[in-house]
C-alpha positions, 0 to 999 in steps of 0.5 A, a space after each residue: 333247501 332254503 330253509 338251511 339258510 341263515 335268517 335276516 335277524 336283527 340289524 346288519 351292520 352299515 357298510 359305513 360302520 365296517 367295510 373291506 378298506 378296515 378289514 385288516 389280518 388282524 381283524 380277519 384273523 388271518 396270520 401276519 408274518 413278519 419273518 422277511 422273506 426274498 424271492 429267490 426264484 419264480 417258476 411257472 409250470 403249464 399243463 393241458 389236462 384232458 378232462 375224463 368227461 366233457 362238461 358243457 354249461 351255458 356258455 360252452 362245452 370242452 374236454 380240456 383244460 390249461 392248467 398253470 402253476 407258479 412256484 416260487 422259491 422264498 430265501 430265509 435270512 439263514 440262507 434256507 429256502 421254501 417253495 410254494 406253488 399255486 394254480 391258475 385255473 382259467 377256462 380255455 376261452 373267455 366264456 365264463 369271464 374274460 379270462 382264458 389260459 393265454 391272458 393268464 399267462 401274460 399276466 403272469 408275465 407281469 406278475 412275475 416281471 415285478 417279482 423278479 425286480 424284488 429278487 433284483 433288489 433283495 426286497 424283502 416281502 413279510 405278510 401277504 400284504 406286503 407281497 401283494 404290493 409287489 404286483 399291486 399296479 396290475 389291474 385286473 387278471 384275477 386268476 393270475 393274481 389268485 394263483 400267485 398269492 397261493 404259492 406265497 400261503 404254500 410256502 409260508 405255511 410250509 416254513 412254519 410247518 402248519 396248514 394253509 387252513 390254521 394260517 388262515 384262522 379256520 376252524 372246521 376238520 371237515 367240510 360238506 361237499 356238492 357236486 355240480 351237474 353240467 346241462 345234458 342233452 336229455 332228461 334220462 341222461 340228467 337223471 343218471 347224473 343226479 342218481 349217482 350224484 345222490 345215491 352213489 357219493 351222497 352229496 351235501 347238496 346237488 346243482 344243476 346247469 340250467 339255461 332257458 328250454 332247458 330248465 324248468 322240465 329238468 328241475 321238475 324231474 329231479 324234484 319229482 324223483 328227490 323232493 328233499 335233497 339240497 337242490 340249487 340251479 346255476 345259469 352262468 348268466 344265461 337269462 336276459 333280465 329284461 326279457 318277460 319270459 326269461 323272468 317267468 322261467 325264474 319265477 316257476 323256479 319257486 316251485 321247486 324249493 330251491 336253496 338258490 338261483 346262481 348267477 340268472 342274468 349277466 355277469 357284469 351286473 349286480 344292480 338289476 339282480 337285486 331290482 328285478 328279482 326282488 319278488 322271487 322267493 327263492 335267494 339269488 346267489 351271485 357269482 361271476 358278478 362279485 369281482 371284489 370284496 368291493 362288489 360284495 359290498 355292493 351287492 349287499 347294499 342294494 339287496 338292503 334296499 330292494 329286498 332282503 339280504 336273507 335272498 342274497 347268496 355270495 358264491 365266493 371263487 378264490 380265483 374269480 376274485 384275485 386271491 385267497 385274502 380278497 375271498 377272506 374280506 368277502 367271507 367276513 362281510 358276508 358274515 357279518 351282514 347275515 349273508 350265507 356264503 359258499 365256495 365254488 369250483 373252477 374245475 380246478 386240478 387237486 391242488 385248486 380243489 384242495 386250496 378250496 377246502 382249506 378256504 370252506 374251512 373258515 367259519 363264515 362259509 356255511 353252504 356246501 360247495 363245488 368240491 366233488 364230482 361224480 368221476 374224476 375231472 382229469 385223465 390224469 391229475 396232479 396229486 391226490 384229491 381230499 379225503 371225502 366221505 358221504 357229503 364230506 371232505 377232510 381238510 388237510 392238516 399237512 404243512 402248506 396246501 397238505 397235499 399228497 402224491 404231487 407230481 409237478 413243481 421243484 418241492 413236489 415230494 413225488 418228482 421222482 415219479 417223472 423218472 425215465 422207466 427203463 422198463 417201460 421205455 424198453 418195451 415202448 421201443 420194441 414196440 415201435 422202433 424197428 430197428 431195436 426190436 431187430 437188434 434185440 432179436 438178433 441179440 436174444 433169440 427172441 424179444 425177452 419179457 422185460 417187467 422188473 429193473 433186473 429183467 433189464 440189466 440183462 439187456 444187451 449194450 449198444 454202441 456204434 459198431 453194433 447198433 448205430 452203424 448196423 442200421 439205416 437211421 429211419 429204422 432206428 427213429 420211433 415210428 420208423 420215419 424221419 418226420 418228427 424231426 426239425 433239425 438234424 445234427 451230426 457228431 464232430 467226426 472224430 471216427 472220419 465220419 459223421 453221425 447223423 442224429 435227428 432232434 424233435 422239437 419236444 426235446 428242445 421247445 423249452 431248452 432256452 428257458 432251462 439255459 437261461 435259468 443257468 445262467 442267471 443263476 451262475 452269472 445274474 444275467 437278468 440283472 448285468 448287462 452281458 455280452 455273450 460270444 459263441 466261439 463253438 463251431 457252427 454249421 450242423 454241429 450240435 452244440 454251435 447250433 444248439 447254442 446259436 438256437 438257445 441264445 438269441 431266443 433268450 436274447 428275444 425272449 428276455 432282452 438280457 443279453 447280446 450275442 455275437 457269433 464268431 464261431 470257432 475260430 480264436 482271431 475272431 473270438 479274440 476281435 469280438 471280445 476286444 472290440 465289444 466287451 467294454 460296453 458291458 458289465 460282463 462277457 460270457 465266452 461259449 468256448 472248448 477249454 484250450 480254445 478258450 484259455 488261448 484266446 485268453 493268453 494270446 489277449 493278454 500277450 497282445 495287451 487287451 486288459 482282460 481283466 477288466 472286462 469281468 469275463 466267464 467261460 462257459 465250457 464245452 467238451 472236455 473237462 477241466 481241472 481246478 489248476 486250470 480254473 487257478 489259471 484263468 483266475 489268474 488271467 482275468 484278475 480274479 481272486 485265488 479261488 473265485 467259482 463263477 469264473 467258469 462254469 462246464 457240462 456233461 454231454 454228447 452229440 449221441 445222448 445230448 446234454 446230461 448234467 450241468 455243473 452247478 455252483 454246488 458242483 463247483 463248490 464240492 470241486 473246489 473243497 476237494 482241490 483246496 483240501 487234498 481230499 479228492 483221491 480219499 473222497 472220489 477215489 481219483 487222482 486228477 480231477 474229474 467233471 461232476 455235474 448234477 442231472 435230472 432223472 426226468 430226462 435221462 437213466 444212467 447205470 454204471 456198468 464196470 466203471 461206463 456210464 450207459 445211457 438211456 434216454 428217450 428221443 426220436 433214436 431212443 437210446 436203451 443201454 447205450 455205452 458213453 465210452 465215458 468212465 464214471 459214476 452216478 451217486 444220489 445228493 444225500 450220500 454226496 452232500 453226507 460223503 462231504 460233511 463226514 470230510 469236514 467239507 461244506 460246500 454250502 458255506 463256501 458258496 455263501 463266502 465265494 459269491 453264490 446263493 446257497 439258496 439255489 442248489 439243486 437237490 438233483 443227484 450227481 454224475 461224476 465223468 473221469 474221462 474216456 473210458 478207452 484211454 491207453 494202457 501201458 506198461 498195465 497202466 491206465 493212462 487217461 487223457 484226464 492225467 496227462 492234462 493235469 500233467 502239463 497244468 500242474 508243471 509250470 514249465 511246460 504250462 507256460 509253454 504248451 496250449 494243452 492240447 495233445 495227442 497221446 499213442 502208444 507205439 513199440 520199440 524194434 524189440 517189441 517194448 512198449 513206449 509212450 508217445 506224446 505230439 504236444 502243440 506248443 503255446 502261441 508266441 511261448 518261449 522255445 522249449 526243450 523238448 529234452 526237459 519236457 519230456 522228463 519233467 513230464 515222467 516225474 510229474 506222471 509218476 507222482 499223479 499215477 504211481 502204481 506199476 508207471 511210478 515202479 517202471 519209471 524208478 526201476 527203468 526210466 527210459 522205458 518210462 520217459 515218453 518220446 516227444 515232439 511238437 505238432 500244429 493244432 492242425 495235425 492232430 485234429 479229426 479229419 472232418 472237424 475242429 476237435 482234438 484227436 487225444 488218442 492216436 
C-alpha cells in the first residue's frame, strides 16, 4: 500500500552535490579487487526455454524464451582458474525495448571480440571497472552488457570463496518476494491467479498487467475481494499521456490504494511522466524509462520540480540497465534522494532470479520485487530456484551466485547430469528403432525390462556382422527413415565394402565451434596467422568431408585461418605446403601419421626448409608414439621434447569423433615416455593414444580389455564393439595415478608452451590399438608393436615409411611364422632385407618379451619374421587410401 513507502523528509541532496559520475566502489561499498585477472577463455551458451505457461502483457504474448549465458574463464597469476557464468535475459522480439535474443547475441559478438583481444594481449582486468572498460566502446545493448558483467561477479566471488551478494556490501539474509500476474482474458480467470497468488504462496505484495479496457473492472475486483493486500499495477507503456481519457483511466486508479502505477506511458519518456501525472495520488514507478543511473538522475530531478519525489518509484532491472554496477549507482541515488526502489523480473532462468535476490539484498531496495511466480516459469530450468517461504526468498550464501543443481556451463557442478543414460537411451531405441527391437528380440526372446546400469550390462553386443549388415539401413535409422539425415558418410572400405552411416545436422551444427576452440587452444590460431592443408582423402569419406565442412566454416565464421584442400595425395600436399606456408606464421597439416612424416621426409629430401615454416600436424587414424613425435621434432627443427608439434584423436566412421588428445593428454604421454614409467603406470609397453571425452556425448564400457560404445544418433549405437583395445579412467584417478609417480603434467605444460590454465577436467580414454591383432606362437602382437619396432630401431626407421602389413602364415610342417610386407622410404638407402629382419626379432623381443622373447631365445628362426618389400599400393583397402596392417 502506499503508506509502506518512504516519506519525502527533510531535503534530498542536489544532484549537483552527488551524482553517478562521483559514486565510486568505495563510496558504493561495493568490493574492489585488485588481484589482476587474464581472460582465458569466453564461452556463450544458448538455450530456448518453454515457458510451463504463456505470459501475455501489453505488448504481446509468448510461450518461449531464448536464454544466453557467457561464461568465462579468469587465469590466476599462479596458473589457476575461475569460471563465472551470467544470463542475458532478453525477450523473443523487441517489444518491451529494443532488445531481442538476436541483437543480443551480436553484441555479444563484440563483447566478446574486445575480450578475446584482452586474452590476445595478457591484459590483465582487476576490479569491475577495469573489466567494463574492455567493451566500454559498445553503446548500448544493455542486456548484453549485464550479462557479461555477471560472470565476471560469479568468478570473482568464486575465487574469493563468498557470495555475490557479500561482494556487493549487502546486508539483508532474506528478501521479500512478489509475483507478477500477466493480463488475462477474464475477470474469473484473473481472480484464480490472485487467489493463489494470495492464499497459496502468500506473496509480499501482488502486480497486475493492466492495459486500457482491461484496468479499472480488474483491479476493482481484486480489491473488492483483498482490500489490504500490497497491490500495484504495471502497464508496460500501454497509456498515450496525451490522450484525456487514458489520463482518467490512471486517475480512477487512485481509488484503489495502489502502492504504485508502473511504467503508464512510453518507454523512451521521463519528461511527461512526471509533468502529466503530478496530480495523481497514487506514485508512478518508472521502468523501462531508466536506461542509466544517468536517467535515474533525470528522473529524480524532474519529480523535484513537478511533484514529489515521495511519488517516484524506481523499478531497478540489472539487465534493462547494462549491469549489475550501474543498478548499484541507481539504488544509491535513489537512496539518498528518499527514493524507494525495487527490483523486477525479466523472466530471467534461476541463475537471473537468483542474480536478482543478491541485488534486493542491498539495503537501498525497500520494496518487494518480481522474484516468485505461481508455477514454475520453464518446462525446465536450469538449476534450482532461492529458498522462498511465505513472501520471502533466502539469499544464498554459496561462493559466487550460490547456485544449486546447475546444468549448463564448464563450472557447472551438475555437468554430469547431461550424461548419456544408457538405460534410458536403451528403451528409447527399442521404442523407436526397428531394427533394434528385432534385433533384441531375436537376441533375448523377447524385449528385457531394462531399469537399472546392471539390467544393462546384460544387453547383447552389436557389431557388423550381427547388426549392421543384418539390417536395411532405414530400419536401423531412429523413426525408421532416412529423412533426418543431411549428409551421408561411408566407412574407408577396409572389409572390401562400404558402410554406409547417415550424420544429422544436430550431431554436427556446432562441430566447427568445438574444432576451432581446439585449435586456438593447441595452436592460438585466432591470434597467428595460419595456413591449414587438408591432406585427408575426400569424397564421402567421413573425416576428409567432415573437415572440409569444420574448416572453411571456421575460416568464414572467424577469418582465422586459410584452408587448401589437396586431399590425400603426398605431391599435392608436398606442393601446397612448398608453395603457401612462407606467407603464414604457421601451417597446420590434417594428415594420417605415415602420410604425414613422408611429406615431411620427402620435403626435406627435395631441400624445402621446413623448419622454418613453424608446421604442426593434426593427426588422424592411428595413433602415434612418442619417438615419432621425437622424429618430427627433429625434422621441423623443434626442440627434444616440444608438445604442440602434433596433436591427434580418437574416433571411427561408426561411432565418430570420442576424445581429442589435449594438451594435458600430451603432457602425461610425454612424462611417461621421457620417464620410463608407462608399463608400470598404464601397464603397456608401447605407447597407447589417450585422449580426453565427454560423457554428454558418448558411454564407453570396457568389457574384457574392448571399448563398446553407445552413442546416440540417427543409428543410435547400444553396446557396439570398436574392436578397439582400452580402457576408460575418470580425471582424479588419472591426474592422482600420476602425482603417486612423481609426474606432473601441469608443470610440464607451464615449461613446454602450453597454459595449464586450460586443461580439461573430462575423464580419459586410453586406445592400445586393434583389438584383433595376431596372435603367434600365444602372443599377442599388435599393430601398435610393431610400429614402435621400426621407430625405435634407427636402421630400419631411416629406411621404411612405417607402414606395413603383418599376417601370419604355416610352415609345410604346420609351424606358425610371422610375416611382415614393409614399403620401403622414398629415395632410402637399399636395405638388407636379411638385417631387417633380425633386427626386427631383437628389438620385438625386448618390446613384447614373455612367450615371443622365451621363443626367440630358445628357437630364433622359428621367431625371425620372414620379410620382403611391398608398394603402398599393394597393401592398401581395395576401395580406399588405408593400410591394411592385418592380412
Amino acid at each position: 500500500m502506499a503508506s509502506d513507502l518512504k516519506n519525502n523528509a527533510g531535503n534530498c541532496i542536489g544532484a549537483g552535490e552527488i551524482n553517478e559520475k562521483n559514486l565510486g566502489l568505495k563510496e558504493l561499498g561495493v568490493f574492489e579487487n585488485t588481484e589482476p585477472l587474464f581472460i582465458h577463455k569466453v564461452t556463450v551458451y544458448k538455450r530456448e526455454m518453454k515457458l510451463c505457461i504463456p505470459f501475455e502483457t501489453s505488448f504481446g504474448r509468448f510461450d518461449s524464451l531464448v536464454r544466453l549465458y557467457p561464461e568465462i574463464t579468469f587465469r590466476r597469476a599462479d596458473g589457476s582458474v575461475i569460471c563465472g557464468i551470467g544470463e542475458c535475459s532478453p525477450l523473443s522480439a523487441p517489444w518491451y525495448d529494443y532488445e531481442c535474443h538476436k541483437s543480443v547475441e551480436t553484441a555479444l559478438g563484440y563483447i566478446i571480440s574486445s575480450l578475446d583481444e584482452a586474452a590476445a594481449k595478457n591484459t590483465p582486468v582487476t576490479d569491475v571497472c577495469s573489466f567494463i572498460k574492455l567493451y566500454k566502446w559498445v553503446v548500448g545493448h544493455n542486456m548484453a552488457r549485464a550479462g557479461v558483467e555477471g560472470a565476471y561477479w560469479d568468478a570473482l566471488a568464486k575465487m574469493r570463496g563468498v557470495s555475490v551478494s557479500e561482494l556487493w556490501g549487502c546486508v539483508k539474509k532474506t528478501v521479500e518476494a512478489g509475483t507478477s500476474v500477466g493480463l488475462e482474458p477474464t475477470i474469473d480467470a484473473l481472480m484464480k491467479k490472485i487467489e493463489t497468488a494470495v492464499e497459496r504462496m502468500k506473496a509480499a505484495r501482488i502486480k497486475v498487467k493492466i492495459k486500457p479496457g482491461k484496468d479499472i473492472e480488474y483491479v476493482a475486483a481484486i480489491r473488492a475481494r483483498y482490500p489490504r493486500i500490497r497491490l500495484q499495477v504495471d502497464a508496460n507503456a500501454a497509456y498515450d499521456l496525451f490522450n484525456p481519457e487514458h489520463i482518467g483511466l490512471l486517475k480512477r486508479l487512485d481509488e484503489f490504494d495502489l502502492m504504485m502505477i508502473e511504467q503508464p506511458g512510453p518507454n523512451d519518456d521521463i519528461y511527461d511522466h512526471a509533468r502529466t501525472l503530478a496530480g495523481l495520488k497514487t506514485p508512478i514507478c518508472m521502468d523501462e524509462s531508466i536506461l542509466s543511473a544517468a536517467h535515474a538522475r533525470q528522473a529524480i530531478e524532474l519529480w523535484k520540480q513537478y511533484s514529489d519525489v515521495s511519488k517516484l518509484i524506481i523499478n531497478i532491472k540489472p539487465p534493462r540497465v547494462g549491469g549489475y554496477l550501474e543498478a548499484i549507482k541507481i539504488a544509491r541515488l535513489c537512496s539518498i534522494n528518499k527514493v524507494s526502489a525495487w527490483c523486477g523480473g525479466m523472466h530471467e532462468s534461476a541463475m537471473g532470479k537468483t542474480a536478482n535476490v543478491h541485488f534486493s539484498a542491498r539495503e537501498e531496495i525497500d520494496l518487494p520485487g518480481d522474484h516468485v511466480s505461481q508455477a514454475p516459469y520453464f518446462v525446465e530450468n536450469i538449476a534450482d530456484s532461492p529458498e522462498y517461504h511465505e513472501g520471502t526468498l533466502k539469499v544464498p550464501t554459496g561462493a559466487g551466485w550460490g547456485l544449486t543443481n546447475l546444468k549448463i556451463g564448464a563450472s557447472s557442478p551438475a555437468a554430469a547430469a547431461k550424461e548419456v543414460d544408457p538405460v534410458e537411451f536403451y528403451n528409447q531405441a527399442v521404442e523407436k528403432t526397428p531394427a533394434y527391437k528385432k534385433f533384441i528380440e531375436t537376441a533375448c526372446g523377447g524385449l528385457p525390462s531394462v531399469k537399472s546400469p546392471e539390467d544393462f550390462k546384460k544387453l547383447p553386443f552389436m557389431d557388423k556382422p550381427s547388426y549392421i549388415n543384418a539390417y536395411a539401413i532405414t530400419e536401423r535409422c531412429s523413426g525408421g527413415a532416412l529423412d533426418r539425415a543431411h549428409f551421408i558418410a561411408h566407412s574407408s572400405g577396409t572389409s572390401g565394402k562400404h558402410v554406409y552411416w547417415p550424420c544429422s545436422r544436430e550431431t554436427e551444427i556446432g562441430y566447427w565451434k568445438r574444432t576451432f576452440e581446439e585449435l586456438d587452444r593447441n595452436y592460438k590460431i585466432s591470434s597467428t596467422p595460419t595456413l591449414v592443408v587438408l591432406g585427408l582423402l575426400m569424397g564421402g569419406n567421413l573425416s576428409g568431408a567432415l573437415f572440409a565442412y569444420v574448416l572453411r566454416a571456421i575460416g568464414i565464421e572467424t577469418g582465422t585461418i586459410t584452408l587448401i584442400t589437396p586431399g590425400r595425395e603426398e605431391k599435392e600436399c608436398m606442393e601446397a605446403i612448398a608453395e603457401f606456408s612462407k606467407y603464414y606464421r604457421q601451417t597446420i597439416l590434417f594428415s594420417y601419421g605415415p602420410t604425414a612424416k613422408n611429406i615431411l621426409e620427402r620435403l626435406a629430401t627435395e631441400g624445402v626448409d621446413i623448419k622454418k615454416y613453424n608446421i604442426k600436424l593434426r593427426l588422424i587414424g592411428e595413433g602415434y608414439s612418442e619417438s615419432f613425435r621425437d622424429r618430427v621434432n627433429e625434422l621441423l627443427g623443434y626442440p627434444y621434447g616440444f608438445l604442440t608439434s602434433i596433436s591427434s584423436g580418437y574416433g571411427a566412421t561408426d561411432f565418430r569423433s570420442v576424445g581429442k588428445e589435449t594438451p594435458l593428454c600430451i603432457a602425461i604421454k610425454r612424462l611417461l615416455h621421457e620417464n620410463g614409467l608407462l608399463k608400470k603406470i598404464l601397464g603397456y609397453e608401447t605407447m597407447p593414444t589417450i585422449c580426453q571425452y565427454s560423457p554428454s556425448d558418448i558411454f564407453i564400457e570396457e568389457v574384457d580389455g574392448e571399448l563398446v560404445m553407445t552413442r546416440p544418433g540417427i543409428i543410435p549405437l547400444i553396446r557396439y564393439r570398436s574392436n578397439d583395445a582400452g580402457f576408460v579412467m575418470d580425471y582424479d584417478k588419472m591426474m592422482a595415478l600420476v602425482k603417486e609417480n612423481g609426474l606432473d603434467p601441469f608443470k610440464l605444460m607451464s615449461e613446454r608452451g602450453y597454459d595449464p590454465a586450460g586443461a580439461d577436467k573430462k575423464p580419459f580414454v586410453i586406445v592400445s590399438g586393434r583389438k584383433d591383432g595376431l596372435t603367434f606362437m600365444g602372443s599377442k602382437l599388435s599393430v601398435g608393436v610393431i610400429k614402435a619396432v621400426i621407430e625405435r630401431v634407427p636402421y630400419l626407421n631411416d629406411r621404411l615409411s612405417g607402414e606395413f602389413q603383418m599376417s601370419r602364415y604355416e610352415t609345410e610342417n604346420g609351424d606358425p611364422r610371422l610375416a611382415l610386407a614393409l614399403v620401403p622410404k622414398a629415395g632410402a638407402e637399399d636395405i638388407d632385407l636379411t638385417k631387417a629382419a633380425e633386427l626386427i626379432a631383437d628389438k620385438l623381443g625386448e618390446i613384447q618379451g614373455g612367450i615371443y622373447a622365451k621363443v626367440l631365445a630358445s628357437d630364433r628362426s622359428a621367431a625371425v619374421p620372414a620379410v620382403k618389400l611391398v608398394r603402398r599400393e599393394e597393401i592398401m583397402t581395395p576401395v580406399s587410401f588405408k593400410i591394411r596392417w592385418i592380412a
